[in-house]
C-alpha positions as CSV (number, residue, x, y, z in Angstrom):
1,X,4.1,-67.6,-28.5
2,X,3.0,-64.1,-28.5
3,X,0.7,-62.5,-25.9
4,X,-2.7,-61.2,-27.5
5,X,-2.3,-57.4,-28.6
6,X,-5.1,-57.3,-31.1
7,X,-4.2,-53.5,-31.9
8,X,-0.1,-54.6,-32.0
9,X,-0.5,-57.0,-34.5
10,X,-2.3,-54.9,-36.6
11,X,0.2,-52.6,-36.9
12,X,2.7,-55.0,-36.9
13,X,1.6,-57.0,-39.6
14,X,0.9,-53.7,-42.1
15,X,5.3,-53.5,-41.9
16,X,6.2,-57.0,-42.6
17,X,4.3,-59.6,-45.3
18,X,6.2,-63.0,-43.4
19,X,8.8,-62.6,-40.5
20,X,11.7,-64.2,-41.2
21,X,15.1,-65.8,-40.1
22,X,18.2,-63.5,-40.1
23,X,21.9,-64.0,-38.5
24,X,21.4,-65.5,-35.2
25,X,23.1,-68.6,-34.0
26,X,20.2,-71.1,-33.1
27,X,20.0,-74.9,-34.2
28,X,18.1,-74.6,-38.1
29,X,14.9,-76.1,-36.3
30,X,14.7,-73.8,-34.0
31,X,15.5,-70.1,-35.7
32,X,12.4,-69.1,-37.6
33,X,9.8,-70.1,-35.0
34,X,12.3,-67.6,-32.6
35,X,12.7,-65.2,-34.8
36,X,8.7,-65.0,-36.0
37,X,7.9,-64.8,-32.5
38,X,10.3,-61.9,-31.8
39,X,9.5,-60.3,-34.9
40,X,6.2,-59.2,-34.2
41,X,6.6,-59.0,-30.6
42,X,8.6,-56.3,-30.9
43,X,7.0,-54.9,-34.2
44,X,6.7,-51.1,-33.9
45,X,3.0,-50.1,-32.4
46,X,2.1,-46.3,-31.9
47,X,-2.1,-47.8,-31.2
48,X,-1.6,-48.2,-27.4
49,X,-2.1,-45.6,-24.7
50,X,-4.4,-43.6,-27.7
51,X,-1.9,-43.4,-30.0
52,X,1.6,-42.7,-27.9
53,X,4.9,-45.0,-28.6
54,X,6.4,-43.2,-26.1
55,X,6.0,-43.5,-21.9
56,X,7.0,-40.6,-19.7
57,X,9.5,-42.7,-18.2
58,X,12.0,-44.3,-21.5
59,X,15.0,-43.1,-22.0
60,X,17.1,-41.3,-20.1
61,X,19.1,-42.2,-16.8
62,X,18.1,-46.2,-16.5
63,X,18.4,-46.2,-12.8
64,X,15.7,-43.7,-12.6
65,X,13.5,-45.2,-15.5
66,X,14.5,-49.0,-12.8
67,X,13.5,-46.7,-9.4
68,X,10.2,-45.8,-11.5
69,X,9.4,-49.2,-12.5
70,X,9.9,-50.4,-8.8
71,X,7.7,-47.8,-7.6
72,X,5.0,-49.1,-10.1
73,X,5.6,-52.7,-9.5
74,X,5.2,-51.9,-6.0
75,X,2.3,-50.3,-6.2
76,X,0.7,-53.5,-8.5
77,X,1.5,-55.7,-5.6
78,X,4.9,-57.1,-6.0
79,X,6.5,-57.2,-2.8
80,X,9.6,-54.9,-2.0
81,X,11.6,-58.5,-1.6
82,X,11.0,-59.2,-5.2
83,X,12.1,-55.7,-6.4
84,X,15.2,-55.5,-4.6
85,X,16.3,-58.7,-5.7
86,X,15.1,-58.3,-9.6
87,X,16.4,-55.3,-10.0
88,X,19.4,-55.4,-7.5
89,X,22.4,-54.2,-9.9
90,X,20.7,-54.3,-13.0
91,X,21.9,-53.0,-16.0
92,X,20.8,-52.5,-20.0
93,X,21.8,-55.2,-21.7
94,X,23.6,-54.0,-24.9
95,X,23.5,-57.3,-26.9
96,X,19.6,-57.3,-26.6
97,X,19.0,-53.7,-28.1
98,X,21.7,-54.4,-30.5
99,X,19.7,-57.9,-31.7
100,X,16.6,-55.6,-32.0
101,X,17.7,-53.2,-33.7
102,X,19.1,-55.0,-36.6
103,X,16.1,-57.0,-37.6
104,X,14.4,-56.8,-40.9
105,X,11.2,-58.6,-41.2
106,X,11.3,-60.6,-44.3
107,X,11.2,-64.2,-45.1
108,X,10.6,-65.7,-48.6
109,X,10.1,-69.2,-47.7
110,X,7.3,-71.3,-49.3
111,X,5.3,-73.3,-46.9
112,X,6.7,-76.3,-47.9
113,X,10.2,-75.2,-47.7
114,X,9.4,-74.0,-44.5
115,X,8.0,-77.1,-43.4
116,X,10.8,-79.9,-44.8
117,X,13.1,-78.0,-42.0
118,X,11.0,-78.0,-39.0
119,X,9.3,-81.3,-39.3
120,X,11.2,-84.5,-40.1
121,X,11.4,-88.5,-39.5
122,X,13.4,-87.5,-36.1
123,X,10.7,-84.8,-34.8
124,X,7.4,-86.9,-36.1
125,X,8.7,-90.4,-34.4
126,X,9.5,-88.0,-30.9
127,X,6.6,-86.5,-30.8
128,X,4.5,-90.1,-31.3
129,X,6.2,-91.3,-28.5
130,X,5.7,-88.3,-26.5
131,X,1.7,-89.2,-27.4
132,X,2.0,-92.4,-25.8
133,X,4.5,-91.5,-22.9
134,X,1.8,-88.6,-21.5
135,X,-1.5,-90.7,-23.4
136,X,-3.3,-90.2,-19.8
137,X,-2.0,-86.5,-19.2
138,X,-3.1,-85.5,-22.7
139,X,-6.6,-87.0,-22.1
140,X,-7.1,-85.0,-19.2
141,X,-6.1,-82.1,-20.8
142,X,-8.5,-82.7,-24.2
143,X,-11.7,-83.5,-21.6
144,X,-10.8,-80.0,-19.5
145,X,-9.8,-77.7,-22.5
146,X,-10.8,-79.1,-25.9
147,X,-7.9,-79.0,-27.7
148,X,-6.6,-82.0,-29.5
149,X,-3.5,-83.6,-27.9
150,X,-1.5,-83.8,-31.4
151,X,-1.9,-79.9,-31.9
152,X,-0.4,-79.7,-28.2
153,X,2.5,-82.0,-29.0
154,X,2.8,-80.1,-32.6
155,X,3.4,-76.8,-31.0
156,X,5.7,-78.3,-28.2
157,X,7.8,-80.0,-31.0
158,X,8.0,-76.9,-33.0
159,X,8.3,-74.2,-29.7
160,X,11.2,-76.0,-28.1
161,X,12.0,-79.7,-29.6
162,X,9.6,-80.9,-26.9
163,X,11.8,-79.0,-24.2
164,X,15.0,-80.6,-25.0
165,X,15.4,-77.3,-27.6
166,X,16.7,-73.9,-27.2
167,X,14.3,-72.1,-24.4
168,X,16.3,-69.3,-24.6
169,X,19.1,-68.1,-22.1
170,X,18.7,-64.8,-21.0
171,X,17.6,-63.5,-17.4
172,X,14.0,-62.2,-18.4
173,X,13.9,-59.0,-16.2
174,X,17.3,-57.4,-17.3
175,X,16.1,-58.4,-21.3
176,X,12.5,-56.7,-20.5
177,X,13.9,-54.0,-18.8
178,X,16.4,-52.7,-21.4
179,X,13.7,-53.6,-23.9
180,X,11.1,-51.1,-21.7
181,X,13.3,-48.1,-21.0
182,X,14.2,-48.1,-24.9
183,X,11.3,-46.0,-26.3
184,X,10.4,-47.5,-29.2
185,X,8.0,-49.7,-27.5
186,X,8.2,-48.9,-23.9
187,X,4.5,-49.4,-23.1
188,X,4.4,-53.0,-24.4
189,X,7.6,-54.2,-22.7
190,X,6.7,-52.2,-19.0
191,X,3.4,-54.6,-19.0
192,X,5.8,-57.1,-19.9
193,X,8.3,-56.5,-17.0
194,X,5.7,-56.6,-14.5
195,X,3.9,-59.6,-15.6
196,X,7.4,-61.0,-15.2
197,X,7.6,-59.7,-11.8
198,X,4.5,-61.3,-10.8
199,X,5.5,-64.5,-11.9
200,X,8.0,-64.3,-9.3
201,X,5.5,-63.0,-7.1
202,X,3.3,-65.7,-7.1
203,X,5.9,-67.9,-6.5
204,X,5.6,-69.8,-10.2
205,X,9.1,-69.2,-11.1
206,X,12.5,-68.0,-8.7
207,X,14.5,-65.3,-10.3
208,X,16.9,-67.7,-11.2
209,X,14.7,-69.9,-13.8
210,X,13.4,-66.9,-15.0
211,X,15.5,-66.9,-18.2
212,X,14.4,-66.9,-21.9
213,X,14.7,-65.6,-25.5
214,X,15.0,-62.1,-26.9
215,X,11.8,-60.4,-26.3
216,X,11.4,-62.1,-23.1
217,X,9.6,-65.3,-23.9
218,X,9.8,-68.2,-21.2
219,X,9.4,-71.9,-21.4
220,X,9.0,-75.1,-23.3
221,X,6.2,-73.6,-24.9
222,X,7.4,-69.4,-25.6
223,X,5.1,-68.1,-23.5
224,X,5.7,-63.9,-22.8
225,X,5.2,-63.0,-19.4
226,X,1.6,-61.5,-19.8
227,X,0.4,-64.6,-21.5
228,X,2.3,-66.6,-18.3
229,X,0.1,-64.4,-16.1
230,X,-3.4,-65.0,-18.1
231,X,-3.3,-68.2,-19.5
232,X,-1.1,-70.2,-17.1
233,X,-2.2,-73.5,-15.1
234,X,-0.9,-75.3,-12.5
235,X,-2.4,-78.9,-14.0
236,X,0.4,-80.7,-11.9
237,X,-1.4,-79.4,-8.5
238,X,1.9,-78.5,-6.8
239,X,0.4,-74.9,-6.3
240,X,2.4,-73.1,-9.2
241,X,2.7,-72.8,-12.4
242,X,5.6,-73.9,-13.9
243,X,6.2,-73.8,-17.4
244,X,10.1,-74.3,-17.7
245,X,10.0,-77.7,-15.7
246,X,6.7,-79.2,-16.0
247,X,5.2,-80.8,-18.7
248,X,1.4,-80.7,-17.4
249,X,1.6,-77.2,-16.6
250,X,3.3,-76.9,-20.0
251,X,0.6,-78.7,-21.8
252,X,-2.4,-77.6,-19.7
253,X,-1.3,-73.9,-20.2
254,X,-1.1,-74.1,-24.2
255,X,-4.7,-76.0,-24.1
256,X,-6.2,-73.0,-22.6
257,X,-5.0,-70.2,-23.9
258,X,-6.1,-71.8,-27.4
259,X,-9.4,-72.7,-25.8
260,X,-10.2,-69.6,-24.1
261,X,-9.4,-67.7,-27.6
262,X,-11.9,-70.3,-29.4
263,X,-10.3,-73.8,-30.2
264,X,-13.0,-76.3,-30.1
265,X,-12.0,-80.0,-30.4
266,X,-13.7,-82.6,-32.8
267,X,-13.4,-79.3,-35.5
268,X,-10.9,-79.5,-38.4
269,X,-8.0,-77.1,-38.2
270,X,-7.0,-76.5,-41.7
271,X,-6.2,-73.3,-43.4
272,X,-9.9,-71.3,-43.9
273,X,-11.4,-72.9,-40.6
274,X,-12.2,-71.5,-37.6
275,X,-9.6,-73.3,-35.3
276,X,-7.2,-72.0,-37.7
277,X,-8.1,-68.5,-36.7
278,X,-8.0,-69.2,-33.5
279,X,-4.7,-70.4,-33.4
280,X,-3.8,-66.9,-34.6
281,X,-3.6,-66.2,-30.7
282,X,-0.7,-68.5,-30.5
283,X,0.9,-67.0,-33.9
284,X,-0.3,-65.0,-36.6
285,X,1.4,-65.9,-39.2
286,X,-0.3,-68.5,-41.6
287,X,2.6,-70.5,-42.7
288,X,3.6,-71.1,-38.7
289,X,-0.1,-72.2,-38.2
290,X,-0.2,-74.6,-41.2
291,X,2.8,-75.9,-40.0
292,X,1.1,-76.7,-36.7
293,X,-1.4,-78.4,-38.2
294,X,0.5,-80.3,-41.1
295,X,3.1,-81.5,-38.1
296,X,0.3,-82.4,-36.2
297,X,-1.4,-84.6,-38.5
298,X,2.1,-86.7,-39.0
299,X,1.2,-87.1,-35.5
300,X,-1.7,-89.2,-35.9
301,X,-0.6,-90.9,-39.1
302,X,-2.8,-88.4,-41.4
């Protein structure tokens, strides 16, 4: 899932028509959802800070762009504890600027190729019984947020095979932090890395659950670290929000950052309606959102 950059995805969409799958080992069902996410994630912007796609502090010695980035995470009110042991050793990871720098931004898929490999007999009977499994859990979640429980379950299935799936496995600081001291998008993944750092903060996630895909993305739903910070919910009550390990906090947290950007329940959500373009927030490409919807009406027996 990709944090809301209104002026990123512009410029990200006028490079690529579709983001698409290239060479990566992930299971089939799993690859393009990744690889959309990451694609625009880390899709070139030169709109934020006026105009800039450089910060003062990329590049150069990494230590010193680390010591600069402690100072500022400091200074935001992460504790000196969390610093020290985030960024205690670190280094640049070389497989994750050598995985972003050989992306091309293509896919040629129709919808309904698309579709025949993400949602199946397997995925559509798991997800049912997920329905009935959490049937009180989802209908706390559709009287708080709105949001219909089969699109929650849809993007669960599709994010992560309901959590069973590939949630990534890389430490999120040292991926955010090589990603931040390269300059190509520096600003984008510093508010990144101290989202990330706050998550730790606040006591949602230790450093050592902190782990996730290629541009940083964390959980059973993808969430990047800024959207963690804004949209997350603690809707099991044990005081943090969780969304590796616990499935109302997973749940409850996708429900609002579609209802805060607009979903309203009891709407349709086909191509051409407004819940369709409000699950833009969650991705913006149209095939991955009629997916959603087309998965999630196999749900229900539509």
């Amino acid at each position: 899932m990709l944090a809301p950059y209104p002026c990123f995805a512009r410029a990200a969409l006028t490079r690529i028509q579709f983001p698409g799958m290239i060479a990566r080992r992930l299971p089939r069902s799993q690859g393009f959802s990744r690889m959309l996410r990451y694609a625009l994630a880390v899709a070139s912007i030169v709109c934020l800070a006026g105009g800039s796609a450089e910060a003062a502090r990329c590049g150069g010695d990494f230590n010193s762009f680390v010591a600069g980035m402690t100072a500022e995470a400091q200074a935001a009110g992460v504790s000196a504890g969390v610093t020290s042991a985030a960024f205690g050793g670190i280094t640049q990871d070389g497989a994750v600027l050598a995985f972003d720098r050989r992306q091309r931004y293509t896919f040629n898929k129709s919808f309904e190729q698309y579709v025949s490999t993400r949602v199946g007999p397997g995925r559509i009977n798991g997800g049912r019984a997920l329905l009935q499994r959490h049937a009180a859990l989802l209908s706390r979640i559709e009287q708080q947020f709105g949001v219909p429980r089969q699109i929650l379950v849809a993007i669960w299935g599709l994010e992560s095979d309901f959590g069973k799936g590939d949630m990534g496995k890389l430490p999120v600081i040292r991926t955010l932090a090589t990603l931040a001291h390269d300059c190509r998008r520096t600003e984008l993944f510093q508010g990144e890395l101290l989202a990330a750092l706050k998550i730790v903060q606040r006591g949602d996630l230790p450093l050592r659950d902190l782990i996730g895909a290629y541009a940083g993305e964390i959980g059973q739903t993808q969430f990047l670290p800024s959207s963690y910070i804004k949209y997350g919910v603690d809707f099991d009550g044990d005081g943090h929000v969780d969304l590796r390990h616990s499935v109302p906090d997973v749940l409850a947290s996708t429900a609002n950052l579609l209802h805060s950007n607009g979903f309203k329940m009891g709407q349709p959500y086909d191509e051409g309606s407004a819940n369709f373009d409000a699950m833009r927030e969650w991705n913006r490409a149209v095939i991955y959102r009629k997916t959603i919807g087309y998965f999630a009406d196999r749900l229900v027996g539509q």
